[in-house]
C-alpha positions in Angstrom: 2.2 18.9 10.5 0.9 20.1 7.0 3.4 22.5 5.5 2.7 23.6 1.8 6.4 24.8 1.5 7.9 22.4 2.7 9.7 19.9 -0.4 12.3 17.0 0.4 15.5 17.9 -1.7 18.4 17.3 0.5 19.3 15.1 3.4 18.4 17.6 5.9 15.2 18.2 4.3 14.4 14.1 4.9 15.9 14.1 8.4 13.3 17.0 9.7 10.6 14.8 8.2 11.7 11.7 10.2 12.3 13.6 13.8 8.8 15.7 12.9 7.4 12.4 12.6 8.9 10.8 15.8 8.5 13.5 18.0 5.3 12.6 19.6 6.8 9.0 20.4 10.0 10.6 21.9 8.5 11.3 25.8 7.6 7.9 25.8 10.4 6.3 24.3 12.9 7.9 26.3 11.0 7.8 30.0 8.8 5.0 30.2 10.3 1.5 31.8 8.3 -0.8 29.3 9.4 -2.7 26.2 6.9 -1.3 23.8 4.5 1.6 22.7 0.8 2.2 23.6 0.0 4.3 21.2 -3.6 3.5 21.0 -6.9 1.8 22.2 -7.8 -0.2 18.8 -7.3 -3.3 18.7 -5.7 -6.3 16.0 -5.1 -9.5 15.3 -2.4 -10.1 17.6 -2.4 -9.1 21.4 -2.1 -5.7 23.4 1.5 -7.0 23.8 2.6 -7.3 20.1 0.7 -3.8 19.3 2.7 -2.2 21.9 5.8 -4.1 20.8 5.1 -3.7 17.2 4.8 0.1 18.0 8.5 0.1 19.6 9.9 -1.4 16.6 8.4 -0.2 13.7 10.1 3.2 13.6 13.5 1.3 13.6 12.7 1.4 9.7 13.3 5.0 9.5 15.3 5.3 12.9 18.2 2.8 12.3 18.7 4.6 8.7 18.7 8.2 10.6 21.3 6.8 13.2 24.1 6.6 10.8 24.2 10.7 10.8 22.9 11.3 14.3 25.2 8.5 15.9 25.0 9.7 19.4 20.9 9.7 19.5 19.5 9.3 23.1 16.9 7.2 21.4 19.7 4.9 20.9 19.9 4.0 24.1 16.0 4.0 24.8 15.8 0.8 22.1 18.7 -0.7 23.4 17.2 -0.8 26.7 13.8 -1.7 25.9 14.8 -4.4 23.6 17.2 -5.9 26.3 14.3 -6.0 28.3 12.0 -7.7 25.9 14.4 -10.2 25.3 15.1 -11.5 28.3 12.8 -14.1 29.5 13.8 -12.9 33.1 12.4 -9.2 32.5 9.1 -8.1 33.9 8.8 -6.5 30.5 9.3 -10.1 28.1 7.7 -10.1 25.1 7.5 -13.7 25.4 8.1 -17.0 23.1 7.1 -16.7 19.5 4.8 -18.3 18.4 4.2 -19.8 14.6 2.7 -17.4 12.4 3.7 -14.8 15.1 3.4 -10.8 14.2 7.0 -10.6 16.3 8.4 -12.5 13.3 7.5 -9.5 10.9 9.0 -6.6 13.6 12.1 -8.7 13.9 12.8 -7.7 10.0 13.3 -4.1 11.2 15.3 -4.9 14.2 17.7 -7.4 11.6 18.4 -4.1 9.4 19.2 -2.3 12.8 21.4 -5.0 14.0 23.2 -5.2 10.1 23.5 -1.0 9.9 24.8 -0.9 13.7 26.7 -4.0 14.9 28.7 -2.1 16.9 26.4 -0.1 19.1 23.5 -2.2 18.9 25.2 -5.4 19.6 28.7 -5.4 20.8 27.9 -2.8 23.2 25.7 -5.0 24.8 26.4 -7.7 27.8 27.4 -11.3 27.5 23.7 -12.3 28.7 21.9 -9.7 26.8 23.8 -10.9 23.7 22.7 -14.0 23.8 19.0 -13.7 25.0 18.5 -11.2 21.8 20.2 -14.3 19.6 18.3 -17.1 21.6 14.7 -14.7 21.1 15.6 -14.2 17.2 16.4 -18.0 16.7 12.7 -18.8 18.0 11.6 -17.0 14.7 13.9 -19.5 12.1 11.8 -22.3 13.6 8.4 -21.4 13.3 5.8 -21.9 10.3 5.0 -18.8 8.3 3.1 -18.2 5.4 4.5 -19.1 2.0 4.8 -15.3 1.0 6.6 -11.9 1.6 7.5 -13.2 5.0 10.1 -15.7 3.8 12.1 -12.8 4.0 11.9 -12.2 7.7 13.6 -15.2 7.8 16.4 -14.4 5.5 16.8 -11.4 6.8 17.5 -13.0 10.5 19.9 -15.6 9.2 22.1 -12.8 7.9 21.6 -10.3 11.2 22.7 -13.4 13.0 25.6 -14.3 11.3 27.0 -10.7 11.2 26.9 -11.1 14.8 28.9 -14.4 14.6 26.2 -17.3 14.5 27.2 -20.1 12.1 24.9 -19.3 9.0 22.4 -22.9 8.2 23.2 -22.3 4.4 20.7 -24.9 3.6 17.8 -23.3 5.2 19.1 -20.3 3.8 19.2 -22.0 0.1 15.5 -22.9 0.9 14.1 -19.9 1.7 16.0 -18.0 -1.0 14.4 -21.2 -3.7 11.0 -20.5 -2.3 11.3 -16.4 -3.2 12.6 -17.6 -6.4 9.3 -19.6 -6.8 7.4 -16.4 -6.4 9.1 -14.8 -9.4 6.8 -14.4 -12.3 9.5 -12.2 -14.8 9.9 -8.7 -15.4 10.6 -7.6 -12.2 7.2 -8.7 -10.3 6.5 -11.1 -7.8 2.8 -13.0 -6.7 2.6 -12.4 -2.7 2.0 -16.0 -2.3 -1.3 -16.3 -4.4 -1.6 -16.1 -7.6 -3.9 -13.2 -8.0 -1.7 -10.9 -5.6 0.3 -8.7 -7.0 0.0 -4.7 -5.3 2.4 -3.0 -3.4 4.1 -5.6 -1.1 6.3 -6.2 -4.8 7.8 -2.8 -4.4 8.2 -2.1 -0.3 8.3 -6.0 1.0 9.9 -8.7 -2.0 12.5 -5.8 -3.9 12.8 -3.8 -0.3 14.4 -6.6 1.4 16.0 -7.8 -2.0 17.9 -5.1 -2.0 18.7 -5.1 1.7 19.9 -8.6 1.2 22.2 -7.5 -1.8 23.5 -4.7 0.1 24.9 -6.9 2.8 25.5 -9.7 1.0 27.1 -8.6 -2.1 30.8 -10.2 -1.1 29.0 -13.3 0.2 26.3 -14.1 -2.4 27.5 -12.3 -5.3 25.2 -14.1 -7.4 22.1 -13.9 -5.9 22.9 -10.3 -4.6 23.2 -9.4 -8.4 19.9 -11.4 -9.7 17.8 -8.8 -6.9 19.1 -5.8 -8.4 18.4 -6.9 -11.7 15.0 -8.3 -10.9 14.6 -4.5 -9.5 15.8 -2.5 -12.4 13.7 -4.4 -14.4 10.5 -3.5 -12.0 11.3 0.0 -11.9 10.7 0.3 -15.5 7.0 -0.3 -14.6 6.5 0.7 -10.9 7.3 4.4 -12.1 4.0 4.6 -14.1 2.1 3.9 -10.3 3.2 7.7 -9.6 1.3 10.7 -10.8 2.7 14.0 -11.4 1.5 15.4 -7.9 3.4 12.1 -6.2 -0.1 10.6 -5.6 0.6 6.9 -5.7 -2.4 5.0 -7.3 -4.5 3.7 -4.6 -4.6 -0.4 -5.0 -4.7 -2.9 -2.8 -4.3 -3.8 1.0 -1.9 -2.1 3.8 -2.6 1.2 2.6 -2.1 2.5 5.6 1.6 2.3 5.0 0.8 5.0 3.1 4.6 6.9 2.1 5.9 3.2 2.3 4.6 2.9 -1.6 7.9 4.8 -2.5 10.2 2.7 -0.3 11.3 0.8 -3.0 13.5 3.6 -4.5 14.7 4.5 -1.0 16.0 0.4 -1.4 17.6 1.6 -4.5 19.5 4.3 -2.9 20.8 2.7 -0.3 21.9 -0.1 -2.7 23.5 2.3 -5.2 21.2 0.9 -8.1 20.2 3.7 -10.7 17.6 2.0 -11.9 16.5 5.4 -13.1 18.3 8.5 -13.5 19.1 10.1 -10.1 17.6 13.1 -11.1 14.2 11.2 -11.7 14.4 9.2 -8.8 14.7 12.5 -6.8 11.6 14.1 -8.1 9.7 11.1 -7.7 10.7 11.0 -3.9 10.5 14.4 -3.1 6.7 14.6 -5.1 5.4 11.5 -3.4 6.4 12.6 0.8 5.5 16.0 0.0 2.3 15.2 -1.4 1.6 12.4 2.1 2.9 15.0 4.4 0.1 17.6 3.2 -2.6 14.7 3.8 -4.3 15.0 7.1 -2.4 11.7 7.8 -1.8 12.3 12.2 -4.0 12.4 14.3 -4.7 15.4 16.9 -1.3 14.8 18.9 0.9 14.0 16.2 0.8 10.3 15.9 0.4 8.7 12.5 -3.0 7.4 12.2 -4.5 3.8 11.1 -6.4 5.4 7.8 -5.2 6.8 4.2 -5.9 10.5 3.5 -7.5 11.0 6.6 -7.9 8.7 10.4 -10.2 6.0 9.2 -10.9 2.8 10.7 -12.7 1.9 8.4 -10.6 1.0 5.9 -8.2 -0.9 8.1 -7.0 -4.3 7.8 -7.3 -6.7 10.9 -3.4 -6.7 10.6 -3.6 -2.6 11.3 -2.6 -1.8 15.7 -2.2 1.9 16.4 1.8 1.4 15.8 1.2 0.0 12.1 1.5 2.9 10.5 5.2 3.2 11.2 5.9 0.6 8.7 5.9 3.9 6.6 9.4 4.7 7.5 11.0 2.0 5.7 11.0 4.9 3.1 13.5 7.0 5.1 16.0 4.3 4.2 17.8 6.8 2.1 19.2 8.6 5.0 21.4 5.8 6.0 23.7 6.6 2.2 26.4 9.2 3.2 25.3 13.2 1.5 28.3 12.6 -0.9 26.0 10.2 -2.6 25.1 10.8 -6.3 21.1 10.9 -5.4 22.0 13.6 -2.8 24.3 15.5 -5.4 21.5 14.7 -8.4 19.1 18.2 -9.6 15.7 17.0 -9.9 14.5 16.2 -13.1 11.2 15.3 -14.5 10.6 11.9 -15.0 10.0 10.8 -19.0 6.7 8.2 -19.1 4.5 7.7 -21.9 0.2 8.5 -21.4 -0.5 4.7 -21.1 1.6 1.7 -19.8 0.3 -2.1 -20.0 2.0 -3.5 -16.7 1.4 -7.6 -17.8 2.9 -8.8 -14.8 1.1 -6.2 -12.8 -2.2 -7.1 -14.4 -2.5 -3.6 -14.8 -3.7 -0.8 -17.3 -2.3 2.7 -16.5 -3.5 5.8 -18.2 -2.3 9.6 -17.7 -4.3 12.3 -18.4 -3.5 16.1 -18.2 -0.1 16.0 -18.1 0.0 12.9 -16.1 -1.2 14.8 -13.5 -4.4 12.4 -13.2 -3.4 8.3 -13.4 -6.3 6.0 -14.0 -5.5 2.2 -13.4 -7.2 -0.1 -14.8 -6.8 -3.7 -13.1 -7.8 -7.4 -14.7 -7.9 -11.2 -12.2 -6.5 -9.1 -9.4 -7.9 -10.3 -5.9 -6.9 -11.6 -2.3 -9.0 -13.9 -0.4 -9.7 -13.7 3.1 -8.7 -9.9 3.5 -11.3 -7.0 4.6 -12.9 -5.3 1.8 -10.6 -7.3 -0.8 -13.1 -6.7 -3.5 -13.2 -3.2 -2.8 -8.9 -2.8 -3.4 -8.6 -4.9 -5.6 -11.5 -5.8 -8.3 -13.0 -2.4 -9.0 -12.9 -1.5 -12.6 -10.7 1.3 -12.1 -8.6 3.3 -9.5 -7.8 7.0 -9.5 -4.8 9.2 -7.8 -7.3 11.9 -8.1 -10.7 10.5 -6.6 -9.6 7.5 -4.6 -11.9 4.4 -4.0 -14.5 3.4 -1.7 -15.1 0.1 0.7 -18.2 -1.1 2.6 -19.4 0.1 5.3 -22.3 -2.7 5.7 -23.5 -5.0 3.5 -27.3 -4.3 3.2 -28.1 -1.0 1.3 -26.4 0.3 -1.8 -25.3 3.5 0.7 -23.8 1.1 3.1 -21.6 -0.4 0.2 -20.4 2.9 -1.0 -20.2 0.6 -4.4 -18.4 3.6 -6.6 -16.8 2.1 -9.7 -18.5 -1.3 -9.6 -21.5 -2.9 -10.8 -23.5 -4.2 -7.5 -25.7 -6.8 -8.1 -29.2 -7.9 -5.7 -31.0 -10.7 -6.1 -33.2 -9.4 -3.3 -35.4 -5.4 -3.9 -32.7 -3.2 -3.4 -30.5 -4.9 -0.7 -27.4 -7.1 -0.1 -25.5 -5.8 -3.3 -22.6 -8.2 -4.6 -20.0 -6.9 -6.8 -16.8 -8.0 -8.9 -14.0 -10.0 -6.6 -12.8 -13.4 -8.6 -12.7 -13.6 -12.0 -13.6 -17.3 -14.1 -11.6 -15.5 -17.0 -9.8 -12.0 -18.2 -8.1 -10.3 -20.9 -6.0 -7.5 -20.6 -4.9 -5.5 -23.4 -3.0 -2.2 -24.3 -7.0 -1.1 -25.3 -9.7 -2.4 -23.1 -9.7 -5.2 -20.7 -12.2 -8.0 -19.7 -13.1 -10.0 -17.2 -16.0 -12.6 -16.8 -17.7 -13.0 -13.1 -20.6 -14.9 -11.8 -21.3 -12.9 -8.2 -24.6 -15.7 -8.0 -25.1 -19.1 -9.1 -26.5 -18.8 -12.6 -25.5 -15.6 -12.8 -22.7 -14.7 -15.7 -21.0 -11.3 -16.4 -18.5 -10.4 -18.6 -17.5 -6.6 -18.2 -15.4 -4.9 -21.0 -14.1 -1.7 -20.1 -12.5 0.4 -22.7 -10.2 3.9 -21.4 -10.2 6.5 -23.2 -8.8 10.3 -21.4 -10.4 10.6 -18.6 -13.6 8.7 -19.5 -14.0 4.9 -20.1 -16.4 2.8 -21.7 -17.9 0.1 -20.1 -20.1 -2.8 -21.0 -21.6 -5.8 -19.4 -22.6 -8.6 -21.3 -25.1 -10.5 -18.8 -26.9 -13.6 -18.9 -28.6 -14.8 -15.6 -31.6 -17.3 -14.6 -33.1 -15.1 -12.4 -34.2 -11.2 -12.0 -31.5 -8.5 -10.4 -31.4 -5.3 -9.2 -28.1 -3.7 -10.9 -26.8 -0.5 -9.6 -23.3 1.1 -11.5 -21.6 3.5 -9.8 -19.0 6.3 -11.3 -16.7 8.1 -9.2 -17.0 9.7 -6.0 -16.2 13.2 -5.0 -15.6 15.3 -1.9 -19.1 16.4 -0.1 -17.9 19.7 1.6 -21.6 21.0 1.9 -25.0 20.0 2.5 -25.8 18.7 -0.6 -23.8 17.5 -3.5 -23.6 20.2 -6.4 -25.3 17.8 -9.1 -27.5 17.4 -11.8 -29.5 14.5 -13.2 -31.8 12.9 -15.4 -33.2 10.1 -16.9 -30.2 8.5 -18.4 -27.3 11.1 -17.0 -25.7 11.9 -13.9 -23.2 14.3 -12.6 -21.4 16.0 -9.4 -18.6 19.0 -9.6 -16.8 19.7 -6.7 -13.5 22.5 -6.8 -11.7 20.7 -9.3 -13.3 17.4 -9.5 -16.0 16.6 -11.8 -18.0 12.8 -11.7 -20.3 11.9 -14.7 -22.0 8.7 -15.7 -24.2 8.7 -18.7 -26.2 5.5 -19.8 -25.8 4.2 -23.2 -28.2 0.9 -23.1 -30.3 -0.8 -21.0 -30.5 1.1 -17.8 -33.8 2.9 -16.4 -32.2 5.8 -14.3 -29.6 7.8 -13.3 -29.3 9.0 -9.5 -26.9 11.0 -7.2 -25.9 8.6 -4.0 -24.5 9.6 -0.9 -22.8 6.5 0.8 -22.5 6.2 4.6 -19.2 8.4 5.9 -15.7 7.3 6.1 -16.2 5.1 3.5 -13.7 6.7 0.6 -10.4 6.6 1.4 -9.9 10.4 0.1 -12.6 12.1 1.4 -14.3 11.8 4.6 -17.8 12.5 3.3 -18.9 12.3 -0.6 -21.6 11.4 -3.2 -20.8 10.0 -6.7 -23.3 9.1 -9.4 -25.0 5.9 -10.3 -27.2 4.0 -12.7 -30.2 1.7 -11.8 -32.1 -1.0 -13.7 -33.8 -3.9 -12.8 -33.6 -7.3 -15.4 -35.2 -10.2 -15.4 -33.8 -14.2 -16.2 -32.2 -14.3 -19.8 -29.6 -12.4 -21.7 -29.3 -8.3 -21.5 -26.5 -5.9 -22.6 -26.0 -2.9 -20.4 -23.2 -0.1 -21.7 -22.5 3.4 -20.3 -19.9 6.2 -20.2 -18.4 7.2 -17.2 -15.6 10.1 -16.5 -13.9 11.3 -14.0 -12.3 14.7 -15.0 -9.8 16.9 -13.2 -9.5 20.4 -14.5 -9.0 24.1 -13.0 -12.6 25.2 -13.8 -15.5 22.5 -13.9 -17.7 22.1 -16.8 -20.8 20.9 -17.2 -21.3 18.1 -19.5 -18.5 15.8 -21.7 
């Protein structure tokens, strides 16, 4: 599907990216007598039949948008079938009761926006019976427990699908759930997902994505509240820009990656809600950069599906929340399409966006730096985590994130390959084995400068880490005090391994890889006894399928020790040797 031509101007442009997309899924949806997708043999969480149901739905994001322009789409007729069929408790093809904390309670958020775009074909065209057994399944989902996070909008979200189709609206509940979202709210535009220390991209294409929605539908209804979302959006816009490189590379950060174009979503909200948060013209190039940029990624798999994976198919990196048909949450970015062509983004000349080289996002807990024409965007994060999430220290508690050179997660937890620890300090308490790293923080300080953050990955073990940007290079030192020896390993940043061997060079105190473009260098300042090139197990980066990246090694003993170093990751069009 790669096409280096190809850019996303118009709204034909976007519509041959969506049926490109969905042709692989169109035999299946349009001949097969089931009420879901198999789209894979992985498994989840959840059971065979919410993968397969999830895999149905999902494309609805980008579907029920297309379907105001291609009204007459025999897929239209597919989903109305299968989803009479999984809604009817009579059908061979059920999808049965839900259940609290259900995964059908986050598909039925796509099937509300079809049911609010399309009332008339995707509801009043339907039978008595079948009308009711798709309001009788959606009710289940208003009574069960979720989690106290993002997914309070499913349920607001269902409330107004229902009541657009002539259910009495429970304002109460309504007032609840909308109270609880408020609760959320930390100013400026950002939300915590829940816990504190959770704030990464389910702000942008979950809280303000469904805002929107909500204000788009409820504008005569709710004026109020319809207006505090689109504020509460502008205002985030203003600092979810920055999280965009020149190329469209979104910085990699955080879990459900494998949403992948889904990190632009938010502006597709904006669109369809006739918010200029920014210029038109702006919001254009961003768009059309970021889907070019995923659609050159090797992001399908051999027949055309989208894969579970971020630049490439990796497992890997997956969440346990990630079936084969996960990936299709993507499409809530094609939520543009569903704005008529006469609309000012349509009509808007792209224009390049004006950001400064450095943004301090408070709210996001973020440092952002720009480096060759913002081509390169650095992020630096402070008392970021999620608990009880794969590889949560790995997305979000390393000391910095690049559009450029990606991040790494484990792949096991015993050698320093196996933890493919790149931009971390990995501490061992045993020779050279089971490495801990950064994940919760006792204290932190960001500023528009450095930022710092004090850790303790072992009883009696204390670290405070104080990194200070600068270009393309950042300073960091670690102030430790412990009351027993360690084995400390600091790794830089990795880069592709396209041959045999990595092109590198070392010494005693100095590390560094080139690769095309991409240059990784570590130099030790104090307290470290050598520098080394690592090759971590495969699949572990989320860029590159195979790479090596360079490191620092010491070995300390109980009491107080300093350890500082330099480490850069430079992009350039020739690579050079040296600082």
């Amino acid at each position: 599907m790669k096409n280096q031509e190809m850019t996303f101007i118009t709204q034909k442009d976007y519509v041959t990216a969506l049926e490109k997309i969905m042709q692989p899924l169109r035999q299946e949806l349009l001949f097969s007598s089931t009420s879901g997708l198999n789209l894979g043999t992985s498994g989840a969480v959840y059971t065979q039949q919410r993968a397969e149901m999830e895999a149905l739905i999902r494309p609805l994001w980008g579907l029920s948008a297309l379907w105001t322009i291609e009204k007459d789409s025999p897929l239209q007729l597919a989903y109305l079938e299968k989803i009479t069929q999984g809604t009817d408790p009579t059908s061979p093809f059920y999808w049965g009761d839900i259940q609290n904390y259900d995964q059908y309670i986050v598909e039925s958020a796509a099937l509300s926006l079809t049911i609010l775009l399309h009332k008339d074909y995707f509801f009043d065209a339907l039978p008595k019976k079948s009308k009711t057994n798709l309001i009788n399944w959606l009710n289940q989902a208003l009574e069960r427990k979720i989690p106290k996070n993002n997914w309070t909008f499913f349920k607001i979200l269902i409330r107004i699908a229902l009541s657009s189709c002539g259910e009495e609206l429970d304002q109460q509940a309504l007032d609840g759930e909308l109270k609880l979202i408020d609760s959320m709210y930390l100013g400026d535009g950002w939300y915590k997902d829940g816990q504190e220390t959770q704030r990464d991209y389910y702000v942008p294409f979950a809280f303000h994505y469904y805002g929107l929605i909500y204000a788009t539908f409820m504008k005569d209804i709710d004026p109020v509240r319809s207006k505090i979302f689109i504020e509460r959006a502008t205002y985030f816009s203003k600092d979810f820009i920055y999280y965009f490189d020149e190329d469209g590379e979104a910085l990699p950060f955080g879990r459900s990656l494998t949403y992948r174009f889904a990190q632009a979503a938010f502006f597709s909200a904006l669109i369809f809600a006739d918010v200029e948060a920014i210029p038109w013209g702006e919001m254009k190039t961003l768009m059309s950069a970021h889907l070019t940029n995923w659609m050159n990624h090797d992001i399908f798999t051999v027949d055309g599906r989208l894969s579970i994976g971020y630049h490439y198919e990796n497992l890997i990196m997956a969440e346990g929340y990630n079936a084969p048909g996960s990936p299709y949450w993507g499409l809530k970015f094609f939520l543009l399409l569903a704005v008529p062509d006469t609309h000012p983004f349509w009509q808007a000349s792209p224009v390049p966006l004006s950001k400064r080289s450095k943004k301090l996002v408070h709210n996001g807990n973020m440092l952002l730096h720009y480096n060759h024409n913002h081509s390169h965007l650095l992020g630096y994060p402070a008392g970021l985590m999620l608990k009880n999430q794969a590889h949560a220290q790995a997305k979000y508690s390393k000391f910095v994130y690049s559009t450029k050179f990606g991040f790494s997660v484990p792949k096991a937890s015993i050698s320093y390959e196996e933890g493919a620890f790149d931009n971390t300090l990995a501490v061992s308490c045993d020779l050279n084995s089971y490495y801990r790293t950064k994940g919760e923080v006792a204290d932190y300080l960001l500023t528009e400068t450095y930022t710092t953050q004090t850790w303790h990955p072992f009883e009696g073990v204390s670290i405070t880490t104080t990194i200070y940007p600068f270009g393309e290079w950042h300073l960091r030192v670690h102030e430790i005090e412990t009351s027993r020896s360690l084995d400390l390993r600091e790794g830089g940043f990795s880069v592709p391994l396209l041959g045999q061997h990595p092109k590198a060079t070392h010494s005693q105190t100095e590390a560094c890889i080139h690769e095309g473009k991409l240059t990784s260098q570590i130099v030790a300042i104090e307290g470290y006894d050598t520098a080394e090139i690592i090759r971590p197990e495969v699949n572990t980066s989320l860029f590159f399928p195979r790479t090596s990246f360079p490191s620092l090694q010491t070995t300390i003993s109980a009491g107080k020790h300093r350890l500082i170093c330099l480490v850069g990751g430079i992009v350039s069009n020739t690579t050079k040797k040296g600082r």
